[in-house]
C-alpha positions in Angstrom: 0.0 0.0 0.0 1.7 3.3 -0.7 1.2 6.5 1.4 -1.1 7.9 0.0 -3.6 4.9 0.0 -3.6 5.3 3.9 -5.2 8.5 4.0 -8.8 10.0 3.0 -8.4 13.4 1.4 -10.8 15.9 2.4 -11.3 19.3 0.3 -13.9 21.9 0.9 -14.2 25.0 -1.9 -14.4 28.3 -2.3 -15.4 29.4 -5.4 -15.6 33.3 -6.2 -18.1 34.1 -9.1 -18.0 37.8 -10.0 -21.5 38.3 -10.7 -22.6 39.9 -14.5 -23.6 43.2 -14.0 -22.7 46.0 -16.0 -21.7 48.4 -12.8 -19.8 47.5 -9.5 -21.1 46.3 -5.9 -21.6 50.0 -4.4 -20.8 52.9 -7.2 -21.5 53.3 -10.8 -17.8 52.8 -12.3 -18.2 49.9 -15.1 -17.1 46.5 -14.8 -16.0 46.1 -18.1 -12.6 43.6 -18.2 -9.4 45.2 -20.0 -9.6 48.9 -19.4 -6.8 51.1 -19.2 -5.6 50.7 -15.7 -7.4 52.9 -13.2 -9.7 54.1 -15.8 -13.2 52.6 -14.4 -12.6 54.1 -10.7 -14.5 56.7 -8.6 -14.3 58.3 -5.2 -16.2 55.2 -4.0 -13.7 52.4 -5.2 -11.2 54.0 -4.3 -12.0 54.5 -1.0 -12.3 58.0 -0.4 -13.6 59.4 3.1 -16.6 60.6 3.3 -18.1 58.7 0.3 -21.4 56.4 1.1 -21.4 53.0 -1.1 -25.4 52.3 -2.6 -26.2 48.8 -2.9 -26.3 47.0 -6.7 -29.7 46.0 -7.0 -29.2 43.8 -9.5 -26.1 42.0 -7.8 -28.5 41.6 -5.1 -30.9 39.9 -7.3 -28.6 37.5 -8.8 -27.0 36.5 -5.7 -30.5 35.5 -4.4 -30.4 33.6 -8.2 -27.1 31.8 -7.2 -28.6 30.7 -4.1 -31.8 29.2 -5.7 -30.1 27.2 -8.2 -28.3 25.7 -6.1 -31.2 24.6 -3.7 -30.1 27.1 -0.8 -32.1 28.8 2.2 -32.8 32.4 1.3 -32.3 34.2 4.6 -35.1 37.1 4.6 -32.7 38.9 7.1 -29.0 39.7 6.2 -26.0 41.9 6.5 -22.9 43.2 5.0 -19.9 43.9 7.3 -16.4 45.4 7.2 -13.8 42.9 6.8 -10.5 44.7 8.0 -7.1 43.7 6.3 -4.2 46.0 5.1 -3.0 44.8 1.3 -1.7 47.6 -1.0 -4.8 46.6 -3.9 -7.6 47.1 -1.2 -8.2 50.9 -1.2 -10.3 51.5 2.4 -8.4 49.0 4.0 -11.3 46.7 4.7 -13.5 45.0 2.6 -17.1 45.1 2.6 -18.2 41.4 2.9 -20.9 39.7 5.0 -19.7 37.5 8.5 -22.7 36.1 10.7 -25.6 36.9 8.9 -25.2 35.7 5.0 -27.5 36.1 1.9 -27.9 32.3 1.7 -26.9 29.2 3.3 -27.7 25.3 3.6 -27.4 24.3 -0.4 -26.6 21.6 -2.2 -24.9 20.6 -5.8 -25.8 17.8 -7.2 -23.4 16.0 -10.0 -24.0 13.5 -12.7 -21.4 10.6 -11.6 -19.8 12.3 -8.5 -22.9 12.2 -6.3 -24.0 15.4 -3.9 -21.9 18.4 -2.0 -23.4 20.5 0.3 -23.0 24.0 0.3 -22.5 25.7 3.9 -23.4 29.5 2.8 -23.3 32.1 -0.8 -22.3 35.7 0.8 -22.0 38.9 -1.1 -18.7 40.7 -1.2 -16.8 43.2 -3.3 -13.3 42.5 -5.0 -10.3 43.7 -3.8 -8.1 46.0 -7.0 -4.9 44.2 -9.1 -1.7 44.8 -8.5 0.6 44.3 -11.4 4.1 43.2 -10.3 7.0 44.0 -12.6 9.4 41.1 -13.9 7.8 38.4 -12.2 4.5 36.7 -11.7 4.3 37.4 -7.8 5.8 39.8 -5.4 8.7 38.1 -4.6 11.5 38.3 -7.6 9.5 41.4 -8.6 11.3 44.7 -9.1 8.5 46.8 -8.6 4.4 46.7 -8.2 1.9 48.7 -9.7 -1.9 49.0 -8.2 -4.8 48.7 -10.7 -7.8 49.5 -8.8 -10.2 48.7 -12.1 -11.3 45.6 -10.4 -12.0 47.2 -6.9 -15.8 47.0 -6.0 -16.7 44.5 -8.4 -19.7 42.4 -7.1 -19.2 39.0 -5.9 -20.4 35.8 -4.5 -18.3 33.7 -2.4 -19.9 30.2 -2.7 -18.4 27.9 0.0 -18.6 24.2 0.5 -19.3 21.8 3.4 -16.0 19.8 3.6 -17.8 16.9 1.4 -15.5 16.4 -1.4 -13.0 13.2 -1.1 -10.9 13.1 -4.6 -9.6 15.3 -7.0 -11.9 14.0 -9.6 -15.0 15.0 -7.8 -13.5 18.7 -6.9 -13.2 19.3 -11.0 -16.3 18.4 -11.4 -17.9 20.6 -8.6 -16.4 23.5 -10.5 -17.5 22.5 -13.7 -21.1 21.5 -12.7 -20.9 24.9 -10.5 -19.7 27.1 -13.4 -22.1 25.7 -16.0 -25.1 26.6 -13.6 -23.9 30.3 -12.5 -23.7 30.5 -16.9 -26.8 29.0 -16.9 -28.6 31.1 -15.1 -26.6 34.6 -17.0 -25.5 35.7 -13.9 -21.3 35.1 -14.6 -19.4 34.6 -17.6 -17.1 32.0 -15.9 -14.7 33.0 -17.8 -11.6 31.7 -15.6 -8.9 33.1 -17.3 -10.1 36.9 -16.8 -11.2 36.0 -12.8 -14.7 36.1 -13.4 -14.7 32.6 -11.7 -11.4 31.8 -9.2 -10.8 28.9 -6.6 -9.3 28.5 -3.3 -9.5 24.6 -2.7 -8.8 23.9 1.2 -7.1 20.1 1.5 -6.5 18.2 4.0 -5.4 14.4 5.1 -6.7 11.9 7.8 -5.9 8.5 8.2 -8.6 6.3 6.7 -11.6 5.7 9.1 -10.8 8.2 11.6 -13.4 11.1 12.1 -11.0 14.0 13.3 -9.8 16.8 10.6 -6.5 16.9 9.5 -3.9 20.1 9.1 -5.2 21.4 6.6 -3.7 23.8 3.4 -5.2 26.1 1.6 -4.5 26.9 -2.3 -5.2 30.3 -3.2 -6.7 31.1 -6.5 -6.5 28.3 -8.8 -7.7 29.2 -12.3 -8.0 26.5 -14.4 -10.4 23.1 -14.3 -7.2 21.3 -15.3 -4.9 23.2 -12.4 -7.9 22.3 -10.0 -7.2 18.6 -10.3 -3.4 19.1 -10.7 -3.2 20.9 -7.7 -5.0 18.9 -5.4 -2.8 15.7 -6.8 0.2 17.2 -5.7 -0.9 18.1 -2.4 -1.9 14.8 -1.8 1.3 13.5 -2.4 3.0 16.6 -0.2 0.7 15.9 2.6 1.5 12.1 3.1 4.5 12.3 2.1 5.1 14.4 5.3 3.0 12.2 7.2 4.6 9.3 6.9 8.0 10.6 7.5 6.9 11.8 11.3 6.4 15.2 10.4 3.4 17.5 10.5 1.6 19.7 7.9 2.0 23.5 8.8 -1.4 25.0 8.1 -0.5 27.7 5.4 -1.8 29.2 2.1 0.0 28.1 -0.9 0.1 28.7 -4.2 -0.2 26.6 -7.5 2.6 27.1 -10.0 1.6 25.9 -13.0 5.1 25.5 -15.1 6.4 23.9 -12.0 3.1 21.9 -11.4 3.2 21.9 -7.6 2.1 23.6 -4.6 4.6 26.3 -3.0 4.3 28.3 0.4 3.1 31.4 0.1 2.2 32.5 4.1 1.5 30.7 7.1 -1.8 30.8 8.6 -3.1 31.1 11.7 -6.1 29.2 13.5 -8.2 31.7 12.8 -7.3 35.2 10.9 -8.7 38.3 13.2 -10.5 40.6 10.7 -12.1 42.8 13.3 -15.7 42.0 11.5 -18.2 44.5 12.2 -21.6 45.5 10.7 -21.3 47.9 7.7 -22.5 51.4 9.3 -22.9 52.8 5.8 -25.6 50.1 4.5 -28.8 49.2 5.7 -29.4 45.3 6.7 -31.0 43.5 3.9 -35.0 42.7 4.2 -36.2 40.2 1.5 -40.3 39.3 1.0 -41.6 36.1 0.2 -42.9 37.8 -3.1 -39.2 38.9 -4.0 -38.0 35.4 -3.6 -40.8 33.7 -5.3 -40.6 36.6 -8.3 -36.6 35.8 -9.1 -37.4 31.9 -8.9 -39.9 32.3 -11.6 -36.7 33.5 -13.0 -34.7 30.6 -13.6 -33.9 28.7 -16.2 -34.1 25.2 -17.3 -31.0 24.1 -15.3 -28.4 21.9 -16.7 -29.6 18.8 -14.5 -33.2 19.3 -16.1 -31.5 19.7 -19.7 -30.1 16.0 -18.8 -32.8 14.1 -18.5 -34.8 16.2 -21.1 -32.6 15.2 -23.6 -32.3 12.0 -22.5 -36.2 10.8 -21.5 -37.7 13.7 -24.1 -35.9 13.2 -27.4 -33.5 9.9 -26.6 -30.2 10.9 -27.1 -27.3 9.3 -25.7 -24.6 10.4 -23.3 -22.3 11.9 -25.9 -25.3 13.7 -27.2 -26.4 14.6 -24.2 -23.2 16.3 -22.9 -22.4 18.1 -25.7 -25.7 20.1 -25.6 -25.6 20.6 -22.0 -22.2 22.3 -21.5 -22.7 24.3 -24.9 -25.1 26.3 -23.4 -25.3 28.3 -27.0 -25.6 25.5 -28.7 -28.0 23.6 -26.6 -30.3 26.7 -26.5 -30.8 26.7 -30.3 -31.4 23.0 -30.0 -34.3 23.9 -28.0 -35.9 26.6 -29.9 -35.6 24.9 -33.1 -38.0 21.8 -31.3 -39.8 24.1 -30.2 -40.3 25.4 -33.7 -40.6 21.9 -35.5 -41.2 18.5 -34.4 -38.2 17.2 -35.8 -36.3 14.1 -35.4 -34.2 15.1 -32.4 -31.0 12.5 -33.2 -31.0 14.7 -36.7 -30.6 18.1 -35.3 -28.3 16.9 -32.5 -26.4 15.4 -35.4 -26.3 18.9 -38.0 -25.4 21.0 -34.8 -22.9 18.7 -33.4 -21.3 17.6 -36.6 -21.6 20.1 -39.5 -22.5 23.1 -37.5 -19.8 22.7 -34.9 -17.2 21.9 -37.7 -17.9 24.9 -39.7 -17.6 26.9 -36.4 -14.2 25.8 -35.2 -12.8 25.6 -38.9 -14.1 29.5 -38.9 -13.4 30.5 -36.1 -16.7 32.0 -35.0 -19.7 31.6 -32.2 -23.2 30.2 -33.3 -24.3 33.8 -33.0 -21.8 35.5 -35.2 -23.6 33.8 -38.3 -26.8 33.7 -40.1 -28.0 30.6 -39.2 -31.2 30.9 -37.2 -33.7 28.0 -35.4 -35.8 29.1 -38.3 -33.0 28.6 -41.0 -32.5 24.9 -39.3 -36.1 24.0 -39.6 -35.9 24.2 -42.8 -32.7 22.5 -43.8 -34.4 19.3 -41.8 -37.6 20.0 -43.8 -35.3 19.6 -47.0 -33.6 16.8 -45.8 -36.2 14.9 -44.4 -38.4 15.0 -47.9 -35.4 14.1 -49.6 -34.8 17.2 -52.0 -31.5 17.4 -50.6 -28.7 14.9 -49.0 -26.7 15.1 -46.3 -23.8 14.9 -48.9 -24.8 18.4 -50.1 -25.2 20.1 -46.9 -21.6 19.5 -46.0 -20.3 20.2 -49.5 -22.0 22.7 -51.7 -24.5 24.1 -49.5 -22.6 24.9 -46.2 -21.4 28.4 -46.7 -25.0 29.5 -47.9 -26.2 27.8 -44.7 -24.1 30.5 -43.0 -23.6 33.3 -44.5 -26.9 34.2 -46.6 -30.3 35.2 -45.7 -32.4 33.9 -49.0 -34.1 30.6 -48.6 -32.3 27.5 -48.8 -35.1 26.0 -50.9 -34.1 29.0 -53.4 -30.7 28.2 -52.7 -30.6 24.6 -53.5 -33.2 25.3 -56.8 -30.4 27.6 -58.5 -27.8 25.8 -57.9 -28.8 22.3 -58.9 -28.8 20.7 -56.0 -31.9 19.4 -55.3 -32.5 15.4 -55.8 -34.5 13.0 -57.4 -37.1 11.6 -55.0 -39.5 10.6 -57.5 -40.1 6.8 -56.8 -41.2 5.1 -60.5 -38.0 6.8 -62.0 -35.2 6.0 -59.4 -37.2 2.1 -59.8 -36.4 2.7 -63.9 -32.8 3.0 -63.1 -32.6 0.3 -60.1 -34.2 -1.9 -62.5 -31.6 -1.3 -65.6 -28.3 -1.3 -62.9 -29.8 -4.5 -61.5 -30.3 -6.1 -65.5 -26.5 -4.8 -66.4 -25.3 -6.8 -63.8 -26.9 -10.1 -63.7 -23.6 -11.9 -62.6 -23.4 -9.6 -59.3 -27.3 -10.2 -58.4 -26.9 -13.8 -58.8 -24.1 -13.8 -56.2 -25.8 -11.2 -54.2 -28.9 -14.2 -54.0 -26.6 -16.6 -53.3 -25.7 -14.8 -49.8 -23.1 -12.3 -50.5 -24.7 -9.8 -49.3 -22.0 -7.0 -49.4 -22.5 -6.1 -53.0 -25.6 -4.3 -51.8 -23.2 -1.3 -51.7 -22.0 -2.0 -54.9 -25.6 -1.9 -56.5 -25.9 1.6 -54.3 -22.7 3.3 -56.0 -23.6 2.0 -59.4 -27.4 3.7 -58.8 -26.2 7.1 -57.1 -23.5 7.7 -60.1 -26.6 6.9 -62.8 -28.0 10.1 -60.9 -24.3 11.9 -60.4 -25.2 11.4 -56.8 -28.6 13.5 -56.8 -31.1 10.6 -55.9 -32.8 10.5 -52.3 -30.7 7.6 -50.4 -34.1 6.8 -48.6 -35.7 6.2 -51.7 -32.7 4.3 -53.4 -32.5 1.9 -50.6 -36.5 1.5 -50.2 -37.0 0.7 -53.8 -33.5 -1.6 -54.0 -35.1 -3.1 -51.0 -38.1 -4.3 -52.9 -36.2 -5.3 -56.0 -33.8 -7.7 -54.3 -36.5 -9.1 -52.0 
């Protein structure tokens, strides 16, 4: 048994989502990601004396969104409070977070294949500002440090986990499953690399059927689904490595170097970090009514867990299917509408959008909404393929840029440019009937039991018609013929 076998990890999460709103937390300044530095900043961000923060309204409303997607308690009574730390990037010198009276608490996150984690509370809190180290990634080896204060006041959620998670499998997919619901509902972009969605991942080790807590470390923004797992496999190995040479784990924050992959020390940490928490004097408590609540859950969307067995129950598709449409939310929403529009055979759009539409888009280089191709615009390709006046042959060839790019009917489209097919039933039998008499020798075998040269009567049929004969009415008619 190696070392690590002998213990049980244990990993709890915090996951910061900054939440999609146009304007920050407490002023007006935009949120928009990439500004010049210090450009989106006011007396309010920046911490000025004298200046009174007024509470995002909307932030507020997608918080309370967060929390009901995620099957929490709304609390109809909370707070936000002043969390006091010095760092150079936090302007007041305290953060305005909330302590013992959160937004929303007792949750839980289901996930396909890694089973349930409960979530301990969701609490509203700005973002501290960016500082910008010169010649190296972190402080230290830097030769200087510049403060962008852009990102200070940004809304947030902290979403924090009940200790529940046990590998580094299941973490990943917490904060996939997590992400894809906060995107979901259009309350984040997730976009990890810009720090719309970061993650602190708190690890620990215990030998395996004991109860108590180990020492445990805690990784500080980890920005990547990838690093997530990465991470947490190194620590493992750190952690019993130390273990089970007699030593003990130092309870510290560390950070994850990704060229190194591993773990480093970044500062110890205490049992408990003093913060001076104290209620925010310049914001009233928070009152919710029942009839807010029930108003923003009317809100929500078909979640991806829903989506799942939609797909799966409603229209049959299978895992591959299935996944594809969930975690492209784009694409899975124009699934949707277009059976809405039509009742089409579900496996075929699934097919055009996760074949031919998804090719075209990555050979491009473009989103589903950058081109012309509407639920409406689908319907009808189906509509033409499912009567036959056009192949799927045609749709990945001659008609695909059309498909994309122009607005005139693909009915139109396919009329001028001679690509419609012969569907017409007594003369695709005129021509079965000649390919079949030309090659007497091959239909003799064919009745003998080799069976194969079906195909070969099907190439000799479809190049009679250059390839413009409906394949379902080919292989109907050759049906009857060979019977």
């Amino acid at each position: 048994m190696s070392a690590v076998d002998k213990y049980e990890v244990v990993i709890g999460l915090e996951i910061h989502a900054q939440l999609k709103t146009n304007t920050k937390l407490f002023c007006s300044c935009s949120t928009k990601f990439g500004e010049q530095p210090n450009s989106n900043v006011c007396p309010i961000c920046m911490g000025y004396p004298g200046v009174l923060p007024v509470l995002n309204e909307t932030a507020l409303d997608y918080a309370i969104k967060a929390g009901l997607a995620l099957n929490c308690r709304i609390n109809h009574k909370s707070k936000f409070d002043r969390k006091q730390y010095f760092y150079p990037d936090l302007p007041k010198g305290y953060q305005i977070s909330q302590y013992d009276q959160p937004l929303v608490q007792d949750g839980y996150l289901e996930m396909p294949d890694h089973g349930k984690v409960r979530i301990n509370r969701i609490h509203m809190e700005e973002d501290a500002g960016k500082l910008v180290h010169a010649g190296a990634e972190r402080l230290h080896g830097s030769v200087y440090s510049l403060v962008d204060l852009n990102r200070a006041g940004t809304p947030l959620i902290e979403i924090v986990s009940e200790p529940d998670i046990r590998s580094p499998e299941q973490a990943k997919a917490y904060v996939q499953e997590l992400r894809l619901i906060l995107v979901c509902c259009d309350i984040c972009d997730g976009n990890l690399e810009e720090g719309s969605l970061r993650c602190d991942v708190n690890i620990s080790l215990r030998p395996k059927g004991t109860e108590k807590f180990g020492t445990r470390a805690e990784i500080k923004n980890v920005n990547s689904f990838r690093s997530i797992q990465r991470a947490i496999e190194y620590e493992i190995e750190r952690q019993a490595e130390i273990l089970e040479s007699g030593g003990k784990v130092v309870q510290e924050t560390r950070l994850w170097e990704e060229a190194g992959e591993q773990t480093v020390s970044m500062r110890s940490k205490e049992e408990a970090n003093d913060y001076r928490y104290f209620p925010e004097p310049d914001l009233r408590p928070i009152t919710l009514t029942i009839e807010k609540i029930e108003a923003i859950k009317k809100m929500l969307p078909v979640l991806p867990e829903q989506k799942r067995k939609i797909y799966e129950e409603q229209y049959n598709l299978n895992s591959e299917e299935v996944y594809i449409l969930v975690e492209d939310l784009e694409r899975g929403d124009f699934f949707d509408k277009v059976m809405k529009l039509h009742d089409a055979n579900p496996k075929k759009v699934a097919s055009l959008l996760n074949v031919v539409v998804a090719g075209y888009l990555k050979e491009k280089h473009l989103a589903l909404h950058d081109t012309k191709l509407t639920p409406e615009r689908m319907v009808e390709l189906v509509g033409l393929l499912e009567s036959g006046i056009i192949g799927e042959n045609v749709v990945k060839t001659d008609l695909l840029e059309d498909l994309f790019t122009s607005s005139e009917s693909l009915k139109d489209i396919c009329k001028n440019k001679g690509l419609e097919q012969t569907s017409d039933e007594d003369e695709i039998k005129k021509i079965i009937e000649n390919v079949l008499s030309e090659n007497q020798d091959k239909l003799a075998e064919y009745k003998l039991g080799k069976v194969k040269l079906r195909g070969f009567f099907v190439g000799q049929i479809m190049k009679k018609f250059e390839g413009k004969a409906s394949a379902q009415v080919v292989n109907k008619v050759l049906d009857e013929l060979l019977a």
